[in-house]
C-alpha positions in Angstrom: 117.1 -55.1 130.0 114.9 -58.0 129.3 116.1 -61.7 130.3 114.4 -64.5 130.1 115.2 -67.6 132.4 114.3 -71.0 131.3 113.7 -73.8 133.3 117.0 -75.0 135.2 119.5 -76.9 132.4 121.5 -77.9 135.1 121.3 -81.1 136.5 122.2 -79.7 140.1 123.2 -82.6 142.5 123.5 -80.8 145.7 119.6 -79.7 145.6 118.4 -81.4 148.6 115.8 -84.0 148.6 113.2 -82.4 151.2 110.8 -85.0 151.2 114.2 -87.5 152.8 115.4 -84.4 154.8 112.3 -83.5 156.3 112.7 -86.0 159.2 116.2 -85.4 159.6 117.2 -81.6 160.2 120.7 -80.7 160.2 121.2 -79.5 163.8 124.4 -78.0 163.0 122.8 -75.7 159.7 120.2 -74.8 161.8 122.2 -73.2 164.5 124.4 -71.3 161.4 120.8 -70.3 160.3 120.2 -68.6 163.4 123.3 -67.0 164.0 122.7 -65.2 160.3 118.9 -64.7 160.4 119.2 -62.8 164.1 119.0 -59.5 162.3 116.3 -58.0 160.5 115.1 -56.2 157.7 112.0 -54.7 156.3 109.4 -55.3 153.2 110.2 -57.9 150.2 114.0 -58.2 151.1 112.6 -59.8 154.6 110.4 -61.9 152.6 113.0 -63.1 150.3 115.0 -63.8 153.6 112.6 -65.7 154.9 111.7 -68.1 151.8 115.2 -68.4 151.5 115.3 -69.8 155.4 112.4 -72.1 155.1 114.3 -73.8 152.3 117.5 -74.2 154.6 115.8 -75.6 157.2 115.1 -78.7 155.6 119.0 -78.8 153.7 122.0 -80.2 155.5 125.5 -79.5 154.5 126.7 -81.5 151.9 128.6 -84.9 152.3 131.5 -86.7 150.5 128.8 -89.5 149.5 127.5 -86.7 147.3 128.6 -87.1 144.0 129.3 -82.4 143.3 131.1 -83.4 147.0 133.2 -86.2 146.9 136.5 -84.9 147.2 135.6 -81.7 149.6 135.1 -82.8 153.0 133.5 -80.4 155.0 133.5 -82.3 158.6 136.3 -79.9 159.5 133.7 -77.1 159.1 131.1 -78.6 161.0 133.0 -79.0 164.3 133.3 -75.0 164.5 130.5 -73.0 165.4 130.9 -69.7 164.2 129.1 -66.0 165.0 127.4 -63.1 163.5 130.3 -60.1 163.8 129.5 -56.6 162.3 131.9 -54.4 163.7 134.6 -52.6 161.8 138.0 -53.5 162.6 140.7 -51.2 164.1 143.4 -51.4 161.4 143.1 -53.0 157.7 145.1 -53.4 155.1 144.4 -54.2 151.6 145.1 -53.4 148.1 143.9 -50.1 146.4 144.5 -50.4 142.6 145.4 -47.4 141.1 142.8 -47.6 138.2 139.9 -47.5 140.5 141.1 -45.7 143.3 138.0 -43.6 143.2 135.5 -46.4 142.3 136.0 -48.5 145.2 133.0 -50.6 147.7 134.6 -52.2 151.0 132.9 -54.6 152.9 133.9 -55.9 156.6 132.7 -58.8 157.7 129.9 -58.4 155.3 129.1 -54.7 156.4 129.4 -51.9 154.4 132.3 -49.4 155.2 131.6 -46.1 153.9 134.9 -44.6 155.5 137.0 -47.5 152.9 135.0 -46.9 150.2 135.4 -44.4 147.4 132.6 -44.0 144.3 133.6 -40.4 142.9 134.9 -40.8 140.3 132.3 -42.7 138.2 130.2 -41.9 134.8 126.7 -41.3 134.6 124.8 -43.8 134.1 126.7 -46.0 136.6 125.1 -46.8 140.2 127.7 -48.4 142.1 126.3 -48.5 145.9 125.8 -51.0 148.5 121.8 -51.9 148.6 120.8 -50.0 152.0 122.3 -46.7 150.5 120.0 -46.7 147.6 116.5 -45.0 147.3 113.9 -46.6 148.1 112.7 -46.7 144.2 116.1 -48.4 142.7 115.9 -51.0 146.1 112.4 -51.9 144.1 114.4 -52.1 140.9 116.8 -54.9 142.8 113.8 -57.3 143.4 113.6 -58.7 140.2 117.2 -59.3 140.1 118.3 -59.8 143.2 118.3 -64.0 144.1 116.9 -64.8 141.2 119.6 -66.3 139.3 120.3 -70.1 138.5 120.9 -72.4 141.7 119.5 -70.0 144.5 118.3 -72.8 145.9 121.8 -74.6 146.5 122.5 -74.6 150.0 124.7 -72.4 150.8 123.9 -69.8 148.1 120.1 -70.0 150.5 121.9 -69.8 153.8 123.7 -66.5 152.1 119.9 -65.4 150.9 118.6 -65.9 154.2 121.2 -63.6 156.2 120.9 -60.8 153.6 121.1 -57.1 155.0 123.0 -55.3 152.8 124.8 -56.1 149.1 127.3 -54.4 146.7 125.2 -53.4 143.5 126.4 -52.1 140.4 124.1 -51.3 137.8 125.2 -50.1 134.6 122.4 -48.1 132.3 121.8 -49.0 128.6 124.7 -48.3 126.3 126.9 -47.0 129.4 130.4 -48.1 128.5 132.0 -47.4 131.9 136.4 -47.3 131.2 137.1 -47.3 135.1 137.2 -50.9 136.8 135.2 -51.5 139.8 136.5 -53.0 142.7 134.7 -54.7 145.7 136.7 -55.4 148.4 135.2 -58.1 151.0 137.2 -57.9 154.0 137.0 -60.9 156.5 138.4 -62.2 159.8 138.2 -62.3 163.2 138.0 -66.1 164.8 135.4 -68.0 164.6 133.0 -65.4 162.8 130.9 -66.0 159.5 130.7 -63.6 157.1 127.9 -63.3 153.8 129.1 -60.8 151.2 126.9 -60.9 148.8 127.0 -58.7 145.4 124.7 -57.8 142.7 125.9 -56.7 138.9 123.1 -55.7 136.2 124.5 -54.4 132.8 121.8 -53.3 130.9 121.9 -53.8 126.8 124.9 -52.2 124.9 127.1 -51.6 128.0 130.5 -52.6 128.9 132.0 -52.7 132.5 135.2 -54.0 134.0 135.0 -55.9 137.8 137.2 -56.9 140.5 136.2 -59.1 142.9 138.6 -59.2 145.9 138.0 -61.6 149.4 140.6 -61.1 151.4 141.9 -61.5 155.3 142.6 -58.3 157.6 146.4 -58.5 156.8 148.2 -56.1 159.1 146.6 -57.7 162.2 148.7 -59.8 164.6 148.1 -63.2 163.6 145.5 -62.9 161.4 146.6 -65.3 159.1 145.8 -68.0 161.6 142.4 -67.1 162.6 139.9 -69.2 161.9 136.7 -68.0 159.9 134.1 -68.9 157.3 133.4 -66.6 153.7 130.2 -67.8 152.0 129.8 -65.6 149.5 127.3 -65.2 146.5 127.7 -63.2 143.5 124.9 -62.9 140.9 125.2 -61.4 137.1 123.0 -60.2 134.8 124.4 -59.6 131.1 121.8 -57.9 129.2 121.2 -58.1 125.1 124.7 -56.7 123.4 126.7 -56.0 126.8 130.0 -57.0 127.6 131.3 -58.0 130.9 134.7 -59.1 132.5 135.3 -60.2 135.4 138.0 -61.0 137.9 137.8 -62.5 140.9 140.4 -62.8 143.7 140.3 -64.9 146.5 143.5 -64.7 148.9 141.6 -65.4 152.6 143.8 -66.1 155.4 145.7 -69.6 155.9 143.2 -70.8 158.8 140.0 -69.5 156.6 137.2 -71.4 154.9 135.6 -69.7 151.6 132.5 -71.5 149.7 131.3 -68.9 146.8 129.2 -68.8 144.1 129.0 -66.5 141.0 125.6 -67.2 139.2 125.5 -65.6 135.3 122.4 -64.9 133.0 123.8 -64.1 129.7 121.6 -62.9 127.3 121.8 -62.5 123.2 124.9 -61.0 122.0 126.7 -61.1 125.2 130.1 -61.5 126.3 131.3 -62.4 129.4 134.9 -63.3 130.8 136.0 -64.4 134.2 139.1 -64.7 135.1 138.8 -66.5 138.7 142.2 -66.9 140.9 142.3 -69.0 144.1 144.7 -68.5 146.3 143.8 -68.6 149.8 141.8 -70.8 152.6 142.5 -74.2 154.3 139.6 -75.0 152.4 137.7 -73.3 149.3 135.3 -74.0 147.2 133.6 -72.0 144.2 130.4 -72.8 142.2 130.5 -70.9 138.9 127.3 -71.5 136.7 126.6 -69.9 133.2 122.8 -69.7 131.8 122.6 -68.6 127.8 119.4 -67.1 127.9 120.1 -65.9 123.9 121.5 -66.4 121.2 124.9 -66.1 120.0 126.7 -65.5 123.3 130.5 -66.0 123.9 132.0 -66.8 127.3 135.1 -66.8 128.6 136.2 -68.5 131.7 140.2 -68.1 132.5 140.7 -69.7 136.1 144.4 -70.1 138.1 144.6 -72.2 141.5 148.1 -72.0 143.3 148.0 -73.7 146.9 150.4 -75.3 149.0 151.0 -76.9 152.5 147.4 -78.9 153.0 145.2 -76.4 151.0 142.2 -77.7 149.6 141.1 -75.9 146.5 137.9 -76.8 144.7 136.0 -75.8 141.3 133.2 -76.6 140.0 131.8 -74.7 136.9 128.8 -75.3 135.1 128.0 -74.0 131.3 124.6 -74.3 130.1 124.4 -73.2 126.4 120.6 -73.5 125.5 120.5 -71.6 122.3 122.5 -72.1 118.9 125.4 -70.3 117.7 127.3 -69.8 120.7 131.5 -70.0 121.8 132.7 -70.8 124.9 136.3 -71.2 126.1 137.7 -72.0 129.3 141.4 -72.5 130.8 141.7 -73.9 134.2 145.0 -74.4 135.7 146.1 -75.4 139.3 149.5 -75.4 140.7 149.5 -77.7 143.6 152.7 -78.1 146.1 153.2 -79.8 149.4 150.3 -81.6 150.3 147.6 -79.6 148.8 144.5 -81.0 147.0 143.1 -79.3 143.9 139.7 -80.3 142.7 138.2 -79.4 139.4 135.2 -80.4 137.3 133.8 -78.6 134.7 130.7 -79.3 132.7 129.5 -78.2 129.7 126.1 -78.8 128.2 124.8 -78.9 124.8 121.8 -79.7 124.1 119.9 -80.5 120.8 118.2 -76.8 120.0 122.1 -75.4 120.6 123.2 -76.3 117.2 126.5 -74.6 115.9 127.8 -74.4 119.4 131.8 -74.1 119.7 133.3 -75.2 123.2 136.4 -76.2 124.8 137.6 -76.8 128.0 140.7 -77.7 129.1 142.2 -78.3 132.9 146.0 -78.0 132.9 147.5 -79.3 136.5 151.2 -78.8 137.8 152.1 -80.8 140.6 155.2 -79.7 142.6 155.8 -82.6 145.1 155.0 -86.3 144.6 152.4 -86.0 147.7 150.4 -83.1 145.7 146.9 -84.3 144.5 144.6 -83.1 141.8 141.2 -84.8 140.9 140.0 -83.2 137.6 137.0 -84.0 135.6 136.1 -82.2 132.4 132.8 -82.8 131.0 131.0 -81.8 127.6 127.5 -83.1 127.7 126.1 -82.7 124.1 123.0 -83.9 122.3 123.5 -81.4 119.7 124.4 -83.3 116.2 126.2 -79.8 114.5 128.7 -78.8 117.0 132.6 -78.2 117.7 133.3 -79.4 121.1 136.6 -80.4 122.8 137.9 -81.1 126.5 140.5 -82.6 128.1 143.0 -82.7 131.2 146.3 -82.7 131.8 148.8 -83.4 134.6 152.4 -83.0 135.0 155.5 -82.0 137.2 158.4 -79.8 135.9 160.5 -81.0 132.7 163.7 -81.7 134.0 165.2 -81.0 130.3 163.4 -77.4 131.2 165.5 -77.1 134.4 168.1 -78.4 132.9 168.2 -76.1 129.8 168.0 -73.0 132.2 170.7 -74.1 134.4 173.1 -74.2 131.0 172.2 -71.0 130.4 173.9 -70.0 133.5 170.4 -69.5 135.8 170.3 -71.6 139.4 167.7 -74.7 140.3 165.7 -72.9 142.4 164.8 -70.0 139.9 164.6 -71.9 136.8 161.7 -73.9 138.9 160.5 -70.3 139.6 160.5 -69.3 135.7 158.8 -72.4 134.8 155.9 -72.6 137.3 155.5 -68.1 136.5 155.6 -69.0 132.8 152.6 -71.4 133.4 151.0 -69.0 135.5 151.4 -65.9 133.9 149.5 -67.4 130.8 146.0 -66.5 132.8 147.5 -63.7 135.0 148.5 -61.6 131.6 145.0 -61.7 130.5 143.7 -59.8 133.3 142.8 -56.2 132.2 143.6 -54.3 135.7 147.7 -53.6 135.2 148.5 -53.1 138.8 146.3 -55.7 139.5 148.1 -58.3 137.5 151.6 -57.0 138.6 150.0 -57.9 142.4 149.5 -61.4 141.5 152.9 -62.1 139.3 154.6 -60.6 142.5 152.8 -63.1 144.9 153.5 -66.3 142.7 157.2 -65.7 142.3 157.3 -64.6 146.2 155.4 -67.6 147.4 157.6 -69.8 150.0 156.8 -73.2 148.6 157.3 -72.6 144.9 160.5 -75.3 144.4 159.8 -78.8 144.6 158.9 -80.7 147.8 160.3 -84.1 147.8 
């Protein structure tokens, strides 16, 4: 596969100025640097850790007076001090979808588990493996890939680079058109720990793969909805010349949790890409998603649902840098906020002059289910392009009571006309998700969630 990064497109705000930093360590990201770095690996992947560490040690965890930051306040984080755990937990639950029952990667804490996972049932031409199982020739194949996508250099993306031991890969040969969806599990939990998945996807020109992308809590344990834990994940993709890849990407962590992701993508010419991302879970998330066109012609999809309640904070932040002419990109966001949860989106898309004939739209759709609910939304389209269709906007609402009202005369109670409404918005990204049992999983947990009706 041959890809081609240019220089960063995207203006990147959280990049730390090292020259002002330099006399000010962040005493607190050091100590989470040494709690992740304490383990050790071998050859270029130690190198890369290392680079990776020297960076962070001259960072400090971003503040509200940054502009990416101003409505995700991390000073709840930064009064925990969290640990390294590897061990395997006695007893975990978590969903098995049907369609890849036999093509399955489970991570714990970060770790591989072998005795979780299942890869039998997989075409050839398909590696699906977590890095430290694979020979030592395909491990060389990784380098070029692996940390090497847009925004490595953000900081928590480094702090994930610097703890690397292990990774999910899946590498999909040239022209391999792989029917059976992939799904990596990352487990979490335990209190006070910090966990680093971190995943890998190459598809090589002409092929076509299917990905699920599931965090999750160890549901099953006694009360581990209330433990207390950090998820920084880091998920990078490589779409080659031709190939197709869709994406979905689950986050449900436990009610106590704190997530921080990024998925980095490289598209290439020809490519198509779709992501359908759906938040959940945390007391606090946050998920970087950055496109790079490195080709022309590209199309890219980007379907995202948020649904939080209680005092959830929920943020996204995508980025979509179209470099080369004669591209589409669409994306739907939509957040369904209730108690006194926060949801936080900004989405930018950039255009610049050599991107002619560029077609883009964004648009954030926001349904607020009690009059202390809050949403900060900011779409952006940043063109310098002069022969382009480009749209965005935002919008933000509560429930029609002519809606409720209409169900109720057709004999249908309060409570569950709410519940149609808020599924019917919903269900418009949920249906697009090409895993059936998958989708069936996520209608069931909207129309089961406790704080679906109003809260006055």
């Amino acid at each position: 596969m041959s890809i081609q990064v240019s220089p960063s497109p995207i203006p990147n705000s959280n990049l730390v100025n090292l020259t002002s930093t330099l006399l000010d360590k962040d005493v607190y990201l050091t100590e989470l640097l040494n709690q992740v770095t304490a383990s050790k690996t071998e050859g270029w992947l130690q190198e890369l850790r290392e680079g990776a560490a020297s960076w962070v040690r001259h960072s400090t965890i971003p503040t509200t007076r940054e502009e990416e930051w101003r409505f995700t306040d991390l000073s709840s984080l930064r009064k925990l001090q969290f640990n390294v755990k590897t061990g395997n937990f006695a007893s975990l639950e978590f969903d098995i979808l049907p369609e890849a029952a036999n093509s399955r990667l489970v991570f714990v804490n970060g770790v591989y588990a072998p005795e979780l996972s299942a890869v039998s049932d997989l075409p050839s031409g398909i590696v699906v493996s977590n890095l430290a199982g694979l020979p030592v020739d395909e491990q060389e194949g990784i380098r070029q890939y692996l940390a090497q996508a847009e925004g490595a250099q953000e900081v928590f993306t480094a702090l994930n680079t610097a703890g690397i031991t292990d990774a999910a890969v899946v590498w999909v040969k040239k022209n391999v058109v792989v029917e059976t969806p992939i799904h990596l599990v990352f487990i979490s939990g335990e209190t006070l720990t910090i966990s680093q998945p971190r995943c890998l996807v190459v598809a090589e020109s002409g092929s076509q793969v299917t990905l699920v992308e599931d965090y999750t809590n160890r549901r099953g344990a006694e009360s581990a909805e209330e433990e207390v834990y950090l998820t920084n994940a880091v998920t990078e993709i490589w779409v080659g010349d031709n190939a197709q890849v869709s994406h979905t990407r689950v986050e449900r962590e436990g009610a106590e949790a704190f997530h921080i992701g990024k998925t980095a993508i490289a598209q290439s010419r020809d490519s198509r890409y779709t992501s359908h991302a759906i938040t959940l879970g945390a007391k606090l998330s946050r998920h970087n998603l950055e496109i790079l066109q490195t080709g022309e012609q590209t199309e890219t999809t980007l379907n995202g649902l948020t649904i939080i309640s209680g005092k959830q904070l929920a943020d996204t932040h995508s980025a979509i840098a179209l470099n080369y002419p004669h591209s589409t990109s669409k994306q739907l966001h939509k957040c369904i906020v209730g108690d006194r949860a926060h949801a936080v989106f900004n989405g930018k898309v950039l255009v610049p002059k050599r991107a002619q004939l560029t077609d883009a739209t964004q648009l954030n759709r926001n349904l607020l289910l009690s009059s202390k609910a809050r949403v900060d939304t900011k779409p952006q389209l940043e063109i310098t392009a002069d022969n382009v269709k480009c749209a965005h906007g935002a919008t933000v609402s509560q429930l029609e009571d002519d809606e409720i009202f209409y169900l109720q005369s057709r004999g249908i109670d309060e409570n569950d006309a709410r519940k149609l409404l808020i599924n019917a918005f919903a269900a418009e990204i949920i249906n697009q998700i090409p895993v059936p049992s998958l989708r069936e999983i996520l209608l069931n947990t909207v129309n089961n969630l406790k704080s679906i009706s109003l809260d006055s």
